[in-house]
Structures are given as structure tokens and as C-alpha cells.
C-alpha positions, 0 to 999 in steps of 0.5 A: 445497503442497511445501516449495521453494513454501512457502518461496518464499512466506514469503520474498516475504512477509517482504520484501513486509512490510518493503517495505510498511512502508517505501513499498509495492509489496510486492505485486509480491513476493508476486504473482509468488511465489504465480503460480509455485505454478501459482494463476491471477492472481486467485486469486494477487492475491486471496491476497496480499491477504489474507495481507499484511493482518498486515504492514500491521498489522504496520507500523502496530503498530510505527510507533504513536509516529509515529501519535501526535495523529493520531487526527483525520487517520486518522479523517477518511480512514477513510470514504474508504478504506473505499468505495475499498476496496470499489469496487476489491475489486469491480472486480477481481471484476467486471470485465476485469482488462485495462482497469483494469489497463493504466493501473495503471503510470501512476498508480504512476509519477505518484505516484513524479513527485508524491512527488519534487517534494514538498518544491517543491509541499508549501511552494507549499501550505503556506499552504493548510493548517492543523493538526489535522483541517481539513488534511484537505481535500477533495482529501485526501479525493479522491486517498486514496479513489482511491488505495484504489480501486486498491490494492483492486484490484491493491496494488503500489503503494498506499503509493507513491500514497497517500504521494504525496498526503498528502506534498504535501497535509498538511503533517508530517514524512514520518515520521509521513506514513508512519505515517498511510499504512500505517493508511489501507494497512490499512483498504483491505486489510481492506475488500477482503478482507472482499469476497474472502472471500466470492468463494472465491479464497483459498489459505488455506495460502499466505495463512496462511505469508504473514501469519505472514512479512508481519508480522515482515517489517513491523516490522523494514521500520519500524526501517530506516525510522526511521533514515533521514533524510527525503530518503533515504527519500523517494529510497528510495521514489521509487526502488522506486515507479519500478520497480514502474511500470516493471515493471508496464508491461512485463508489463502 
């Protein structure tokens, strides 16, 4: 590991922390860091993995006061999560990257469309939902489990997805959606890298300055997410989303 890599890594972890926090598709900033170390692919997705896990914690740590009553929310989504983080994690290490991977960038890109008209579908369903726990309905369930089938998998992305469903199918402030999401973020994470561990793709040093840089980049991501008001962030976060589509579909 020379200086100029490691200081490559930890900046892409620093930004892919923040960038977390605030959406998802920090992914993207980190994997490509770690591919110009000279690791292969897997390797390199499999490290950024296991070294964002503390920026996802990061974030939920800092967005605690938005987590507040949702305990039952979490709690119901948790299951789901953790079979999805599985199934993606032994996805990516059992089966062609190639024939997952190619329909990636349409599925970032649909939850950026399914996020930009929320605010439509979200006051079409609102009389489908009620408080508490029950807004947590099957298709909740359904859109996060495979929602953590692919961040387990390849997590550029993840946040954007997951956003998109609890936005449109739970009705709250997108503030404390966001919250919800990075918590569900991080239980996929850890899940899958529980499963990458053993497999014995992970550069531990690199791992380790990207969790140190993750993490406060994680919690200053979340003191710029509070300030800006929800049609901002949501036009922040259909932005970023779009182009992490868009750039997994051109190097796809």
C-alpha cells in the first residue's frame, strides 16, 4: 500500500460516507478508488463493503433524533433485510457478475423515476396507510427485501432504492424516511459482509482506512442533510441516483 493509494482510499471514503448519509451510491466512489489499487473487482466491491459498514453506522448514530418512534418500522423490515442481504451477498459470490449486474442500472434509475413523483403516488396511497407498525405492508416488505438483494450484491445505489420505496409506500417526513433507510442500509451491509468474510476477499488495510474516513464522512453527510428542506433533498437525491444509473450503464 503506497501513501498516494491510501490517501485515494480514505478521501472516496470520506465522500462515500457523506454521500450515504444523505442518499446512497457512495459505492460508486469507493469501488473505483479500490480498482486503481490493482485489486480485482470482487475483491474491490467485497472491501468497499466491509469498509462502509462504519459510515452507514455512522449515519444512523447521528440521524438518531429522526429515528425516534420508529423502532416498530425498523423492526418489521429487519427480517427482510437480512434474508436479501444474504441472498445478494451469495449472489455476487456464486454467480456471473455479468448477468445480475446488467440490469443494475435500471433498477437505480427506476427508483430515481419512483422517488421524483412521490410526492403524486405518496397522496394517491395515503389512504392505504395507517400509523405505527401496520404502515409496513407486504409490498414494504417486498420492494426492501429486494432492495437488499442488490445492495448486498453491488451497493451503489442501495439508499436511492430503498428511499424510493419507503417514500412512496410510508407515509413521513422524508427526513425521518431517510433515517429509516440508512438503518435498514446498514443491517444489509452487515449481513453481507458477515458472508464476505469468510470468502477471503477483503484488503483489510484499505478496509480499515475506508471505515475510519466512512464514518466522519457519514456524520458531516447528515448535518448537510438536515438543512435542506425536502424538495431540495429529494431533487438532490434523484440527481445523484441518475447518475449513478447512468454511469453504471455506460461501464456496465
Amino acid at each position: 500500500m503506497t501513501p498516494a493509494y491510501a490517501a485515494l482510499v480514505g478521501a472516496s471514503g470520506l465522500l462515500g460516507g457523506a454521500v450515504n448519509a444523505v442518499a446512497g451510491g457512495g459505492t460508486l466512489l469507493t469501488f473505483p478508488a479500490l480498482l486503481a489499487t490493482g485489486m480485482s473487482p470482487v475483491t474491490a466491491n467485497i472491501t468497499s463493503s466491509v469498509g462502509l459498514i462504519s459510515g452507514y453506522a455512522g449515519g444512523s448514530v447521528a440521524y438518531r433524533r429522526e429515528l425516534a418512534g420508529q423502532g416498530p418500522r425498523a423492526r418489521a423490515l429487519v427480517a427482510v433485510s437480512v434474508v436479501g442481504g444474504i441472498v445478494g451477498a451469495l449472489l455476487l459470490l456464486f454467480t456471473p457478475a455479468t448477468t445480475f449486474r446488467a440490469v443494475v442500472p435500471y433498477l437505480v434509475l427506476l427508483s430515481c423515476a419512483l422517488l421524483a413523483v412521490q410526492p403524486v403516488l405518496a397522496r394517491i396511497l395515503v389512504t392505504r396507510r395507517r400509523g405505527g407498525s401496520a404502515d409496513i405492508t407486504w409490498a414494504v416488505r417486498l420492494g426492501v427485501g429486494l432492495g437488499a438483494v442488490y445492495g448486498s450484491y453491488f451497493g451503489a445505489g442501495l439508499g436511492v432504492l430503498l428511499l424510493a420505496v419507503l417514500g412512496i409506500l410510508v407515509a413521513d417526513d422524508l427526513q425521518r424516511l431517510n433515517a429509516l433507510k440508512g438503518v435498514l442500509s446498514l443491517v444489509v451491509n452487515v449481513v453481507g459482509v458477515l458472508v464476505f468474510v469468510a470468502s477471503g476477499h477483503v484488503a483489510w488495510g484499505y478496509a480499515g482506512i475506508l471505515a475510519v474516513s466512512a464514518y466522519v464522512g457519514a456524520t458531516l453527510g447528515v448535518s448537510v442533510a438536515r438543512r435542506l428542506p425536502s424538495s431540495v433533498m429529494r431533487a438532490a437525491i434523484v440527481t445523484l441516483g441518475a447518475v449513478v444509473g447512468v454511469v453504471l450503464l455506460v461501464t456496465g
